[in-house]
Backbone of each chain as ProteinMPNN parsed JSONL, in Angstrom:
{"seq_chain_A": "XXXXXXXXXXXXXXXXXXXXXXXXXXXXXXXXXXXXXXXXXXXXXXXXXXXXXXXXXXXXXXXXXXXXXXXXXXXXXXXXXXXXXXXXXXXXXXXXXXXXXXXXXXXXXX", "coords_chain_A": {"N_chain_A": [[14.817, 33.649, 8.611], [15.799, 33.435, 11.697], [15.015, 29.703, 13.488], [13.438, 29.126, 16.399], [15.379, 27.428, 19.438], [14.871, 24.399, 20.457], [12.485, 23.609, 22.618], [12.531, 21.404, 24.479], [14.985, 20.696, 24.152], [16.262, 22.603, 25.612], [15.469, 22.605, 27.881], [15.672, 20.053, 28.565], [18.816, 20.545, 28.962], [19.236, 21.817, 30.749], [18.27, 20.961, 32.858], [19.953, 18.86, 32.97], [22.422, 20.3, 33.412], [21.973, 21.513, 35.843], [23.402, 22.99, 39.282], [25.202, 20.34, 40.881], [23.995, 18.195, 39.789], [25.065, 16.88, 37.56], [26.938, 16.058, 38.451], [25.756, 14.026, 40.624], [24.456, 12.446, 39.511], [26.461, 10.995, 37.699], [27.918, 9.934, 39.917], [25.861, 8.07, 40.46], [25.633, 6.812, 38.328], [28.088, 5.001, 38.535], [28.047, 3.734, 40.528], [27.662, 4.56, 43.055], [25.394, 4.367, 45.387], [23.677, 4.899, 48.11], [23.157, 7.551, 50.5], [25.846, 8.416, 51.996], [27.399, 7.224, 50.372], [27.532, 8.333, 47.678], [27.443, 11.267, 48.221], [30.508, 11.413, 49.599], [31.174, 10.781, 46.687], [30.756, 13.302, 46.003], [32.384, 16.031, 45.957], [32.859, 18.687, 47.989], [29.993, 19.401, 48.142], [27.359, 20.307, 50.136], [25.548, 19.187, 52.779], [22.64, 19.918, 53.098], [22.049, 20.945, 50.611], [22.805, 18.639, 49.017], [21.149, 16.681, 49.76], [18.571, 18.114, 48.958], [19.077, 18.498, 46.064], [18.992, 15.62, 45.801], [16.293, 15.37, 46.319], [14.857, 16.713, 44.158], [15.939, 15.558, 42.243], [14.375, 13.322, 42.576], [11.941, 13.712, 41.903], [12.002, 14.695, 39.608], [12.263, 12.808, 37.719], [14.27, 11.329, 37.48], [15.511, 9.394, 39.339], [15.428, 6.837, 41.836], [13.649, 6.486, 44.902], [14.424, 4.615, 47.164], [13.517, 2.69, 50.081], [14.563, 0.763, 52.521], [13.166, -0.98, 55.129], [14.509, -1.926, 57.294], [16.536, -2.745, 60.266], [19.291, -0.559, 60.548], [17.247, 1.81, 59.267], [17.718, 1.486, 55.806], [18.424, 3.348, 53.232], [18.555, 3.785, 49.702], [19.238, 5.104, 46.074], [18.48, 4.854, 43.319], [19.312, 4.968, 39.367], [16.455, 5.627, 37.149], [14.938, 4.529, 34.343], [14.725, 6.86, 32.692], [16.277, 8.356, 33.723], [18.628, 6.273, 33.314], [18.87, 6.21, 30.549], [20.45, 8.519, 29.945], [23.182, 7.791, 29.842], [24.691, 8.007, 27.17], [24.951, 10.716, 27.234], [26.241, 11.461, 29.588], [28.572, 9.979, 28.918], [29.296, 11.199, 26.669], [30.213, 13.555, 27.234], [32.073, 13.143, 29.435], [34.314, 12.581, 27.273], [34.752, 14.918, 26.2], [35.155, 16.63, 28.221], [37.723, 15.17, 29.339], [39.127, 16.021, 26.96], [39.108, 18.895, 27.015], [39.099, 20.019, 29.851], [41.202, 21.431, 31.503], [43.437, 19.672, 33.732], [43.012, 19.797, 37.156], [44.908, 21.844, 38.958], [47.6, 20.163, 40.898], [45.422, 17.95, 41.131], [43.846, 15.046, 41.238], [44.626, 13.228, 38.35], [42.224, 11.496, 36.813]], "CA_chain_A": [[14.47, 33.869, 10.025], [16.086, 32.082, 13.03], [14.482, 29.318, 14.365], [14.425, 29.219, 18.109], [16.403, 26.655, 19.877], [13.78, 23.573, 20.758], [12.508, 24.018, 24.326], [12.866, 20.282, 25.352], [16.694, 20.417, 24.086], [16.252, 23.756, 26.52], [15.078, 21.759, 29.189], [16.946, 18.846, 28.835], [20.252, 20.739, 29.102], [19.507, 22.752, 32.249], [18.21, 20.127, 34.176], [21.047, 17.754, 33.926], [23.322, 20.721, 33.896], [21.997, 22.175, 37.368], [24.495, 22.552, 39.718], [25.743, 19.408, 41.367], [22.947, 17.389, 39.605], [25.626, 16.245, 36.915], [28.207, 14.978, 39.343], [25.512, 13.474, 41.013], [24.455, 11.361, 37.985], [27.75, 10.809, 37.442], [27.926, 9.122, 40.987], [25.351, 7.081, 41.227], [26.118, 5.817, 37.412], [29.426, 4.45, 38.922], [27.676, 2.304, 41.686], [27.158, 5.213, 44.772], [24.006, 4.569, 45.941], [23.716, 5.141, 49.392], [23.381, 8.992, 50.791], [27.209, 8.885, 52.002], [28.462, 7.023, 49.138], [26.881, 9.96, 46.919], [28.326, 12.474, 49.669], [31.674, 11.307, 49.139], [32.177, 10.614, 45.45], [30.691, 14.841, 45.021], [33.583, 16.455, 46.863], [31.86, 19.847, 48.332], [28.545, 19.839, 48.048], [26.575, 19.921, 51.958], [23.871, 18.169, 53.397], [21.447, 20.906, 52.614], [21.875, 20.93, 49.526], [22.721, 17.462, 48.444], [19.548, 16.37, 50.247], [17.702, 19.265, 48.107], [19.329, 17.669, 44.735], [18.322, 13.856, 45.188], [14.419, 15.692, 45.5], [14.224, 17.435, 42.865], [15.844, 14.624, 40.809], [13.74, 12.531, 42.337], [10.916, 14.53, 41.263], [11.877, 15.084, 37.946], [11.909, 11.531, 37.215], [16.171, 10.559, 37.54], [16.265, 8.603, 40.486], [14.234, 6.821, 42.214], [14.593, 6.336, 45.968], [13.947, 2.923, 47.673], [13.441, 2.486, 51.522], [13.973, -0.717, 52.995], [12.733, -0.478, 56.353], [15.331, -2.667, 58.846], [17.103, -1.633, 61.407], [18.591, 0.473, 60.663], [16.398, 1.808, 57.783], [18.712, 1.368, 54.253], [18.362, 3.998, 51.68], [19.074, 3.604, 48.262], [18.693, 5.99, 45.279], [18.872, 4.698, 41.738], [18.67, 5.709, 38.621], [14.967, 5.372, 36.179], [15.138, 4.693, 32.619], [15.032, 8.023, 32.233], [17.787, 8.02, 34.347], [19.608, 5.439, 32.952], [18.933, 6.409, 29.374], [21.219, 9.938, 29.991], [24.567, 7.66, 29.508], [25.36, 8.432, 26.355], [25.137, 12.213, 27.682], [27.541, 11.273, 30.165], [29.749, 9.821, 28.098], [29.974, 12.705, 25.557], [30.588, 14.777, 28.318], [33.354, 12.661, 30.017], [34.675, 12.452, 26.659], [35.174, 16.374, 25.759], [36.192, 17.457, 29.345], [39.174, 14.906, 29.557], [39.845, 16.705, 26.119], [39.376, 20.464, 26.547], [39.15, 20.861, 30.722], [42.834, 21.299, 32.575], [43.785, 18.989, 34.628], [43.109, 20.899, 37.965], [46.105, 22.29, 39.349], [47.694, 19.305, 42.355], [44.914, 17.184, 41.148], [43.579, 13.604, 40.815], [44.057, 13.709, 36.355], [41.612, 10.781, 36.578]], "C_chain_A": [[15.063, 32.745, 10.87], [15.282, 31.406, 13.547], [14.766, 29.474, 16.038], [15.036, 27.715, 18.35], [15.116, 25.613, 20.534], [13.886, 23.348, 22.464], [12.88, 22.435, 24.926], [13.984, 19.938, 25.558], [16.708, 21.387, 25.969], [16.266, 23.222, 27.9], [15.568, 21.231, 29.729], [18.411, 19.877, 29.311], [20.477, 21.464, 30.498], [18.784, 21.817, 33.328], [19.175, 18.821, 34.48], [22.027, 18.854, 34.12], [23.473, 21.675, 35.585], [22.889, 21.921, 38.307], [24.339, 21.4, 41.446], [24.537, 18.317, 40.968], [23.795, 16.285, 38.426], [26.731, 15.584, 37.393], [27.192, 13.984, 40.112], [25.048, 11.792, 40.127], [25.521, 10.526, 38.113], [28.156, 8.747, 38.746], [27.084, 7.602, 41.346], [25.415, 6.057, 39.615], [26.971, 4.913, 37.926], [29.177, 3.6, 40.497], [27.573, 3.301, 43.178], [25.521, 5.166, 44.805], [23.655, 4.87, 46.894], [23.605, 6.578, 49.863], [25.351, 9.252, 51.006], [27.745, 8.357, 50.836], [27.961, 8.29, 48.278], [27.908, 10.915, 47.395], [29.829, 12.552, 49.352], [32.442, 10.826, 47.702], [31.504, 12.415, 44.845], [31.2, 15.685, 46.107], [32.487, 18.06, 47.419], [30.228, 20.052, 48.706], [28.322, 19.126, 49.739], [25.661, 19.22, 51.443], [22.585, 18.833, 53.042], [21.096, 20.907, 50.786], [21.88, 19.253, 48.423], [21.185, 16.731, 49.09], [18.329, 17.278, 48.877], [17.548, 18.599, 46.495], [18.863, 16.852, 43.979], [16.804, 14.106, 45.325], [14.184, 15.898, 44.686], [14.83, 16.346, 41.866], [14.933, 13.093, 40.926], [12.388, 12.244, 41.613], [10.739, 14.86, 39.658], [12.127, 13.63, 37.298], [13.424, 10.698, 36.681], [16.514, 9.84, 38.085], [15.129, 8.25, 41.06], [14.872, 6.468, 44.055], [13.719, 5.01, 47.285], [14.627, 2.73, 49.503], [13.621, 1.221, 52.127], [14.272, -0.436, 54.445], [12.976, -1.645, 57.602], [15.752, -2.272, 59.584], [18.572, -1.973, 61.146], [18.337, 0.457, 59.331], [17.614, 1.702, 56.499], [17.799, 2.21, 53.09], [18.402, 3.902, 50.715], [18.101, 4.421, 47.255], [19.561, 5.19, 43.546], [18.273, 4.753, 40.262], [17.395, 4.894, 37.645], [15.43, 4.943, 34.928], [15.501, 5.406, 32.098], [16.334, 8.489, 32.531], [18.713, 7.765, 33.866], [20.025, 5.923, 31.595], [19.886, 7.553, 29.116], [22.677, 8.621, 29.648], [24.867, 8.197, 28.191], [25.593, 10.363, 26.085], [26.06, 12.236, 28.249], [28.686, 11.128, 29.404], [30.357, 10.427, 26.898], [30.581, 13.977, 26.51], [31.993, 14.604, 28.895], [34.385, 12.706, 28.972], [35.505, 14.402, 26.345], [35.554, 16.905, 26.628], [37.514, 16.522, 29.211], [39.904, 15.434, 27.949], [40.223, 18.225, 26.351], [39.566, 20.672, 28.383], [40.644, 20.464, 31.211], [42.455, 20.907, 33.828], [43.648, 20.152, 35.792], [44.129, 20.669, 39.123], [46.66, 21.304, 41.023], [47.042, 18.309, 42.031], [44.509, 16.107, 40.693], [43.242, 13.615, 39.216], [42.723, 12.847, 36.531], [40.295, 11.495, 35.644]], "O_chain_A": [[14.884, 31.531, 10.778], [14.503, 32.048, 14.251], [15.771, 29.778, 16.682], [15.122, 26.93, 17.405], [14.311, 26.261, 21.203], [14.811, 23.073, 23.228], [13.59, 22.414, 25.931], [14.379, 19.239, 26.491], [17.037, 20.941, 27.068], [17.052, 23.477, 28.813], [15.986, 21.355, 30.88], [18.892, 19.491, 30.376], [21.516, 21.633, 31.137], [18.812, 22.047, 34.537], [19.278, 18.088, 35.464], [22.736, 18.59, 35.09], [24.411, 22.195, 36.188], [23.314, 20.768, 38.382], [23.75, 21.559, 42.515], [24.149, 17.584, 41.877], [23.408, 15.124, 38.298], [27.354, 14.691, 36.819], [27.755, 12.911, 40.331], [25.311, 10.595, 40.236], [25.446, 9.406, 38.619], [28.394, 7.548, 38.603], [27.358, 6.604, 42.014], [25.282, 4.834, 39.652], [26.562, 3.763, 37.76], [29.976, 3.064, 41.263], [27.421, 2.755, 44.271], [24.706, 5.911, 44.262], [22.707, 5.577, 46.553], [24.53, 7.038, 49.194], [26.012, 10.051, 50.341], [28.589, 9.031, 50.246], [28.38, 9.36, 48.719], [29.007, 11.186, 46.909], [30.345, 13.579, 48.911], [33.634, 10.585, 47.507], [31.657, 12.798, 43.685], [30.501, 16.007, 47.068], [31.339, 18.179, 46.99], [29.621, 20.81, 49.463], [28.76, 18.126, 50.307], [25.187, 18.824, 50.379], [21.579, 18.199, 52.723], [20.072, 20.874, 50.104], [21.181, 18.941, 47.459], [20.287, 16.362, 48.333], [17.487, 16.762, 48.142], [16.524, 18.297, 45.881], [18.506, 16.769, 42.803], [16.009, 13.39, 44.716], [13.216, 15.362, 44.146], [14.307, 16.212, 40.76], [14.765, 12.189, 40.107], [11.898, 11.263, 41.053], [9.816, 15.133, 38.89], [12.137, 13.631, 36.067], [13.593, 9.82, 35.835], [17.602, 9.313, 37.854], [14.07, 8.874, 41.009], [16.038, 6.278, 44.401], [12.67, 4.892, 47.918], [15.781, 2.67, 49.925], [12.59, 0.556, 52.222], [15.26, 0.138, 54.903], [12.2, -2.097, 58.444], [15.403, -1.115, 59.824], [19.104, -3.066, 61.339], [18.759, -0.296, 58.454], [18.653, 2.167, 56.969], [16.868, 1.848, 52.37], [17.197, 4.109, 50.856], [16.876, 4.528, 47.315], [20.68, 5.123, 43.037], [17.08, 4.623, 39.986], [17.44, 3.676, 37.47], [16.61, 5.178, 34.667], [16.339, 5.302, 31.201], [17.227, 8.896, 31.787], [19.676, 8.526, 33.769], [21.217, 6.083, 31.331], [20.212, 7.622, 27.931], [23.223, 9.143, 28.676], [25.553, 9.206, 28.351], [26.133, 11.007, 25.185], [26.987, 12.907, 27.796], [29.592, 11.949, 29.254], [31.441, 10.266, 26.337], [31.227, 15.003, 26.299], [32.873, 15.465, 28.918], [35.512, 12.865, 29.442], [36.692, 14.729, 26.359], [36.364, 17.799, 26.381], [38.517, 17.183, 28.941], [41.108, 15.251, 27.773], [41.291, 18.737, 26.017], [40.302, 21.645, 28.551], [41.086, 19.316, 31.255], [41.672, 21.349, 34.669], [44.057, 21.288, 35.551], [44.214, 19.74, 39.926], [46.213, 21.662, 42.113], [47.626, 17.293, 42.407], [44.773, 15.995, 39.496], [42.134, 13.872, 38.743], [41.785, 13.626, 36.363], [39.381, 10.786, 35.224]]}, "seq_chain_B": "XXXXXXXXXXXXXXXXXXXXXXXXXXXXXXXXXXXXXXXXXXXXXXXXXXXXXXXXXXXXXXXXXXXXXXXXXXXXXXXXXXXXXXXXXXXXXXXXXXXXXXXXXXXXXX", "coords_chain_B": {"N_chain_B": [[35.724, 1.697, 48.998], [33.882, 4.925, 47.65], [34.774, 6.57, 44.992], [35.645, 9.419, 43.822], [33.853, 11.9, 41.436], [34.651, 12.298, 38.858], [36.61, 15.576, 38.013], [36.65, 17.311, 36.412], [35.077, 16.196, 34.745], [32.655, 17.172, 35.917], [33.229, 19.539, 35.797], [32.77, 20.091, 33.829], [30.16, 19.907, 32.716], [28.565, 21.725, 34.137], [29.439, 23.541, 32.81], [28.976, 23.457, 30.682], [26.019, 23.14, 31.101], [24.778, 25.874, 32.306], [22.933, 28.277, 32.811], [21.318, 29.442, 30.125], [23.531, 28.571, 28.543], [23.426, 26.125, 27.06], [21.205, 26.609, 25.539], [22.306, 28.905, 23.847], [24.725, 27.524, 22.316], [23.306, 25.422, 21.15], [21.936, 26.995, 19.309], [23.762, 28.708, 18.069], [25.132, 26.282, 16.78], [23.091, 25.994, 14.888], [23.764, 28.057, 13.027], [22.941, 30.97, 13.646], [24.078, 33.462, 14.066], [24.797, 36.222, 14.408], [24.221, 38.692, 16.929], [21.363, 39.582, 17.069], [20.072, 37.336, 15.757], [20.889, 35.606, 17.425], [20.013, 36.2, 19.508], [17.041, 35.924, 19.24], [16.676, 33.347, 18.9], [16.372, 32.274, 21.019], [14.477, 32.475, 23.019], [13.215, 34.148, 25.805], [15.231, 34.955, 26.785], [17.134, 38.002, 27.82], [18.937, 41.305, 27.224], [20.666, 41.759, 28.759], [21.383, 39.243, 29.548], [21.945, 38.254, 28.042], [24.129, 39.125, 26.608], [25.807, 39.176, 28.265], [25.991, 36.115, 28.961], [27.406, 35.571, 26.447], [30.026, 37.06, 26.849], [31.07, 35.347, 28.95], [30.896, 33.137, 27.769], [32.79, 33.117, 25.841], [35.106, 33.904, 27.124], [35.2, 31.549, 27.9], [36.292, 30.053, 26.402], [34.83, 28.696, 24.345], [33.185, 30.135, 22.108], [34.136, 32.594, 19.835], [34.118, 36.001, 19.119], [34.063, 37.817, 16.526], [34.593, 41.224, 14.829], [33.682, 42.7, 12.37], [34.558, 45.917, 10.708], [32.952, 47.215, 9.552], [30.831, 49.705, 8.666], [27.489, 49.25, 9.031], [28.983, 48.585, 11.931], [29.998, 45.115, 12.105], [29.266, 42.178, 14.049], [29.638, 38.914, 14.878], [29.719, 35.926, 16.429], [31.188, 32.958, 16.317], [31.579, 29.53, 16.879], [34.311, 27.963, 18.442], [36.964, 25.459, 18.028], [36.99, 24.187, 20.543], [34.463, 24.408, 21.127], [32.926, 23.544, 19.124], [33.389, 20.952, 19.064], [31.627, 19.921, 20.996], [29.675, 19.047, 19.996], [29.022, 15.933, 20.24], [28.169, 15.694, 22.129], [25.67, 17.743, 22.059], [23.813, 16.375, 20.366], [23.704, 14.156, 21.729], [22.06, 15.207, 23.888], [19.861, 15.955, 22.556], [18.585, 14.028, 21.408], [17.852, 12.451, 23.445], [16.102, 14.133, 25.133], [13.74, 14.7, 23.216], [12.872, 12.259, 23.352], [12.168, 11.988, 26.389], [11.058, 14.754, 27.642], [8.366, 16.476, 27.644], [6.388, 17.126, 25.397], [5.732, 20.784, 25.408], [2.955, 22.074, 26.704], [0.513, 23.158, 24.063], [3.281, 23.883, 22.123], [5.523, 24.142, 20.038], [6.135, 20.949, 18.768], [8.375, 20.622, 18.011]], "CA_chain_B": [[35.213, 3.029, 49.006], [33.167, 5.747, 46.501], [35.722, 7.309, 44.094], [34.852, 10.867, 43.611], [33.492, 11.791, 40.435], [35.926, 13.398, 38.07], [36.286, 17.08, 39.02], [36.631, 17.681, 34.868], [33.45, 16.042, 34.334], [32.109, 18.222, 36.553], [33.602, 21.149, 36.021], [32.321, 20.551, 32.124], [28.684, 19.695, 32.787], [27.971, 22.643, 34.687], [29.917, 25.03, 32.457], [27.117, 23.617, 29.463], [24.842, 23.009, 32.095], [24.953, 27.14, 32.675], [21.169, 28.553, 32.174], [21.439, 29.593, 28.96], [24.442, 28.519, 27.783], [23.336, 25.199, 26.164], [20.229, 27.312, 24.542], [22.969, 29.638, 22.776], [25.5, 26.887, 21.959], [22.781, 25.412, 20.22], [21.498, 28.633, 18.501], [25.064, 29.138, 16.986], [25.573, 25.266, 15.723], [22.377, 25.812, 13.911], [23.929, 28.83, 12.393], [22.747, 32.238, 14.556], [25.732, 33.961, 14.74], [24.701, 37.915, 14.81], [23.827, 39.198, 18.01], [20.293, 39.484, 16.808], [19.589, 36.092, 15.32], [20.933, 34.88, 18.771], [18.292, 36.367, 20.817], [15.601, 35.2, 18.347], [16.726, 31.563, 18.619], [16.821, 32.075, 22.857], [13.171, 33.119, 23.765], [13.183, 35.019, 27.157], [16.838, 35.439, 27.29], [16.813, 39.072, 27.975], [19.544, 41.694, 26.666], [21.961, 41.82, 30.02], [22.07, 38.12, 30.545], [22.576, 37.554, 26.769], [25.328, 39.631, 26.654], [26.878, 38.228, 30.054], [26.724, 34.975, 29.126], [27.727, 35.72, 25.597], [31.032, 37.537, 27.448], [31.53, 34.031, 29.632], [31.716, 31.458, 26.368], [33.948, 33.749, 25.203], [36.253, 33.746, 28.302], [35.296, 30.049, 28.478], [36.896, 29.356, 25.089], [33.604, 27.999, 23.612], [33.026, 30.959, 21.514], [34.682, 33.446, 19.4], [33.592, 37.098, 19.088], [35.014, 38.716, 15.332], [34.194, 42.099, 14.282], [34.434, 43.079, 11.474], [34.675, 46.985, 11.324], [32.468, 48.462, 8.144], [29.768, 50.575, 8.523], [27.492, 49.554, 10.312], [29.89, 47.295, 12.114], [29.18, 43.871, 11.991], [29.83, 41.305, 15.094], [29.617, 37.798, 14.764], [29.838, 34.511, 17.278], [31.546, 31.123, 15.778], [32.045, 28.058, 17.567], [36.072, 27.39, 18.109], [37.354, 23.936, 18.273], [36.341, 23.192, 21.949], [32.888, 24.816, 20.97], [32.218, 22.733, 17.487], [33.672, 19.218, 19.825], [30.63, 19.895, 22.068], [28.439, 18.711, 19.068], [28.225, 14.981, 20.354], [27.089, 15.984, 23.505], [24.49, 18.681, 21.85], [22.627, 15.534, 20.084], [23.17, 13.162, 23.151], [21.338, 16.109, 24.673], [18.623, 16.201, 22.19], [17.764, 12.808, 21.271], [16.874, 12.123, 25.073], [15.499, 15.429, 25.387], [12.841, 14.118, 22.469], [12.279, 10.776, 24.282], [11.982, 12.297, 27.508], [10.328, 15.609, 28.34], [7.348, 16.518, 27.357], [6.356, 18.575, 24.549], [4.97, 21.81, 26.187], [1.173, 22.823, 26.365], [0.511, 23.68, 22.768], [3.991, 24.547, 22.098], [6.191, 23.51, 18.785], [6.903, 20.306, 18.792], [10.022, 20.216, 17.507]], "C_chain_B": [[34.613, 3.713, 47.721], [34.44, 6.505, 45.931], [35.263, 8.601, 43.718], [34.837, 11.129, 42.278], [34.224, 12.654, 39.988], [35.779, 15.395, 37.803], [36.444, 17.435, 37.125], [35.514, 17.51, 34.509], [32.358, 17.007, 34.936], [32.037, 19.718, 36.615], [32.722, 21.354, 34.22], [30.879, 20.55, 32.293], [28.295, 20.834, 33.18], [28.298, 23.454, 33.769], [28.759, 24.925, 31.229], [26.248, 23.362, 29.785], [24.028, 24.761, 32.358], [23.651, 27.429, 32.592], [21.936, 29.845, 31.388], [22.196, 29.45, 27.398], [24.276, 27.298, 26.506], [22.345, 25.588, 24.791], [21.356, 28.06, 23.335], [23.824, 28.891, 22.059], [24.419, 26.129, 20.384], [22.488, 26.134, 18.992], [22.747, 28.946, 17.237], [25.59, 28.252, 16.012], [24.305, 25.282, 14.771], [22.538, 27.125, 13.39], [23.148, 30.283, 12.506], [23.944, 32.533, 14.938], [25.747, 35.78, 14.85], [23.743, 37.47, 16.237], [21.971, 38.986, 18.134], [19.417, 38.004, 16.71], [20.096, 35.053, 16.647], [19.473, 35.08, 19.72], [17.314, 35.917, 20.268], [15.808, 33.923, 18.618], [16.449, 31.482, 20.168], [15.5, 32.767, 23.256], [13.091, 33.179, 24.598], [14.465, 35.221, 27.609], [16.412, 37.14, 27.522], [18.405, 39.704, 27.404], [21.117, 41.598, 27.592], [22.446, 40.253, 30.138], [22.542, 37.387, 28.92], [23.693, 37.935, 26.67], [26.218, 39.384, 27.529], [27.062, 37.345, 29.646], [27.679, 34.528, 27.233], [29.567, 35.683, 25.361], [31.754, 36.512, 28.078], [31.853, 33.277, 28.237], [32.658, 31.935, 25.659], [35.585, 33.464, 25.636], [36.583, 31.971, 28.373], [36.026, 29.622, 27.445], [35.706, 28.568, 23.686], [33.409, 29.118, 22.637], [34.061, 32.04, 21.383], [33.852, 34.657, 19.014], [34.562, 37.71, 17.635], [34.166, 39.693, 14.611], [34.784, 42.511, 13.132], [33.979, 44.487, 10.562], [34.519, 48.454, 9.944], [31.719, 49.22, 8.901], [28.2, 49.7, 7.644], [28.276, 48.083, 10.663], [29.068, 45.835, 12.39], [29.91, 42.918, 13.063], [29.375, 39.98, 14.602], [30.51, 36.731, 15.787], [30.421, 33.885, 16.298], [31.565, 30.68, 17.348], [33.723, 28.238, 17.621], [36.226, 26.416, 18.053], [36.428, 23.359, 19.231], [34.676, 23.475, 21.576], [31.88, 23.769, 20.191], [32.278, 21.039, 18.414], [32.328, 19.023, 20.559], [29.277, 19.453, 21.182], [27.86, 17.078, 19.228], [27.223, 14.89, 21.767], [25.669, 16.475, 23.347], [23.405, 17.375, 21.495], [22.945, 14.665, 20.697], [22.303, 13.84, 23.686], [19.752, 15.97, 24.234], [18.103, 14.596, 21.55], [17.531, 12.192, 22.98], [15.963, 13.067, 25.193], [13.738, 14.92, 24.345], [12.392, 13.371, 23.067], [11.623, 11.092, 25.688], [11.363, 13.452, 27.939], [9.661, 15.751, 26.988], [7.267, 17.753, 26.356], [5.458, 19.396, 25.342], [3.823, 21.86, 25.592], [1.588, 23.471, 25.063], [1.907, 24.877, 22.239], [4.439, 24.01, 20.354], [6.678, 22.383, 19.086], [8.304, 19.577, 18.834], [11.313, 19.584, 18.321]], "O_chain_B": [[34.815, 3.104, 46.67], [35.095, 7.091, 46.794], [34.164, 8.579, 43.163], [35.798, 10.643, 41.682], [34.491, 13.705, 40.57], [34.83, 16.099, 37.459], [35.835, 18.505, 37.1], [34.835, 18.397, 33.992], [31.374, 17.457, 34.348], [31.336, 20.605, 37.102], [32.28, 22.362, 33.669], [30.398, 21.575, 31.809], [27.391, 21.211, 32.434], [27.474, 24.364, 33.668], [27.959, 25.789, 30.868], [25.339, 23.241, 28.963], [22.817, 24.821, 32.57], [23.074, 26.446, 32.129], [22.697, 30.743, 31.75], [21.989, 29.747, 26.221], [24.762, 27.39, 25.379], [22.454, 25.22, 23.621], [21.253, 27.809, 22.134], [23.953, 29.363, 20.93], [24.628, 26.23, 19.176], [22.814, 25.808, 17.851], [22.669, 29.261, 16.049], [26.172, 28.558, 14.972], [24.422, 24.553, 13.786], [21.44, 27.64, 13.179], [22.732, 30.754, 11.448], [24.671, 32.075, 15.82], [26.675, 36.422, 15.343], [22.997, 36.531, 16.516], [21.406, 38.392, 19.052], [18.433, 37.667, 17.367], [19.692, 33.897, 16.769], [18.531, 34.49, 20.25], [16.528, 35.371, 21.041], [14.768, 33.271, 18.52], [16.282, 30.318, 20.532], [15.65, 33.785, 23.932], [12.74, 32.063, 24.982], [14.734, 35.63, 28.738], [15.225, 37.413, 27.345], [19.207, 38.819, 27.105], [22.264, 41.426, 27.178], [23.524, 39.928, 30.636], [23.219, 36.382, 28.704], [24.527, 37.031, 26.625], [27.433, 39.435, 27.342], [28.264, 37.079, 29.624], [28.331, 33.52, 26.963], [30.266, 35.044, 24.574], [32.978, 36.528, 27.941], [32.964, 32.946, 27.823], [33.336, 31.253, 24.89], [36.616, 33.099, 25.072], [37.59, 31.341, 28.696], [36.516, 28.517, 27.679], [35.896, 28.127, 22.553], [33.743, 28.39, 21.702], [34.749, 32.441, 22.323], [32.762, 34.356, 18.528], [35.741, 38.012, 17.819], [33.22, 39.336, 13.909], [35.979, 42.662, 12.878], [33.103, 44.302, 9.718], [35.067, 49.492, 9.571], [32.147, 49.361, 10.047], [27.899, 49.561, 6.459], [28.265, 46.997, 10.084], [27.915, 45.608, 12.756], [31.137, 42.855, 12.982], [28.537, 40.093, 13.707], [31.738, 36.751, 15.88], [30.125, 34.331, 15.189], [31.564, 31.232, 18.448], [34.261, 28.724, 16.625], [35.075, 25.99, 17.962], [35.53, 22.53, 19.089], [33.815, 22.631, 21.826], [30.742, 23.353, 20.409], [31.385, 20.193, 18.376], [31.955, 17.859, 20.7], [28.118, 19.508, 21.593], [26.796, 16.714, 18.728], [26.192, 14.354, 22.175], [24.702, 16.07, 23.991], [22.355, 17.262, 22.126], [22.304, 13.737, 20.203], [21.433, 13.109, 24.16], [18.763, 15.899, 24.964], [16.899, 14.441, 21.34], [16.739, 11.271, 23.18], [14.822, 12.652, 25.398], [12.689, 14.863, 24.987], [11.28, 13.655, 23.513], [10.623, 10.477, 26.058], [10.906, 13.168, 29.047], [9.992, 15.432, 25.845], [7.791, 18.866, 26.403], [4.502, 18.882, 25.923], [3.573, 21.75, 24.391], [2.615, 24.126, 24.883], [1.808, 26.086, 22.034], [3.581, 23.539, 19.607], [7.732, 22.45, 19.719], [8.924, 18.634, 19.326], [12.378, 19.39, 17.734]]}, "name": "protein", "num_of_chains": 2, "seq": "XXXXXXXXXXXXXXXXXXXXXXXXXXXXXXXXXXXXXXXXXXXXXXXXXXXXXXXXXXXXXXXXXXXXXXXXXXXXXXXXXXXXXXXXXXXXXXXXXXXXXXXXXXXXXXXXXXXXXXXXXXXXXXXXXXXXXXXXXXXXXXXXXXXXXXXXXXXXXXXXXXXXXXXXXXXXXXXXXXXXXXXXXXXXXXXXXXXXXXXXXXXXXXXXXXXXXXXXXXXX"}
């Protein structure tokens, strides 16, 4: 008999793979903290939705998001333990796309 | 300035990010490879979206589809190359996944 597939793997894999939640990772691994730095290292994604993103990952326990209240106010979103602890997800990931995804067509190989 | 996050990395996370796709990827490296013994390993997948996304990892290169054409015919999933490579990611996936979410209300541990 097949086992089933273990729900926390289940879990785990669709909540970092939600979309634009793994570029966002990505981003704020690599030092964007800020709402526009974010903004501009995840090419596409709006305001509606990138706003929508850093809740629910703030919510789910990825990021945390830190107010400092000068003028003008300073944002900052960075990542938890839990957070933090995803690199070696990242880095299996970064690892098998610069193997299997094509270079996209005009664009930055990086 | 923010460097934009690699449009490969991105483009890979989401594609095993997919809802359901990481459930079946799994399912098949622990050796579910009929049609049947897929859906058993994928609890609430349903028959249309198994078969859809069955049809995508196919297209995606992650999976191979080989019939083989007795009576009653017999189908079978593998892994391909890019499919089987996706195995350090699967247990980056699941040793956080352990550490980090919660085992469900009286569910299986596992």
């Amino acid at each position: 008999m097949t086992r089933p597939v273990c729900t926390r793997f289940h879990a785990a894999i669709e909540l970092i793979g939600a979309r634009w939640t793994g570029a966002i990772l990505r981003a704020v691994f690599t030092e964007a903290h800020r709402y526009h730095e974010i903004k501009a290292a995840v090419p596409g994604v709006s305001d509606t939705m990138l706003a929508q993103r850093l809740r629910a990952m703030e919510a789910d326990g990825l990021l945390t998001r830190q107010v400092d209240t000068g003028t003008p106010v300073r944002v900052e979103y960075h990542l938890t333990e839990m957070g933090r602890d995803l690199a070696p997800v990242i880095d299996a990931v970064l690892a098998w796309s610069h193997k299997w995804i094509p270079v996209p067509a005009g664009g930055d190989p990086h």
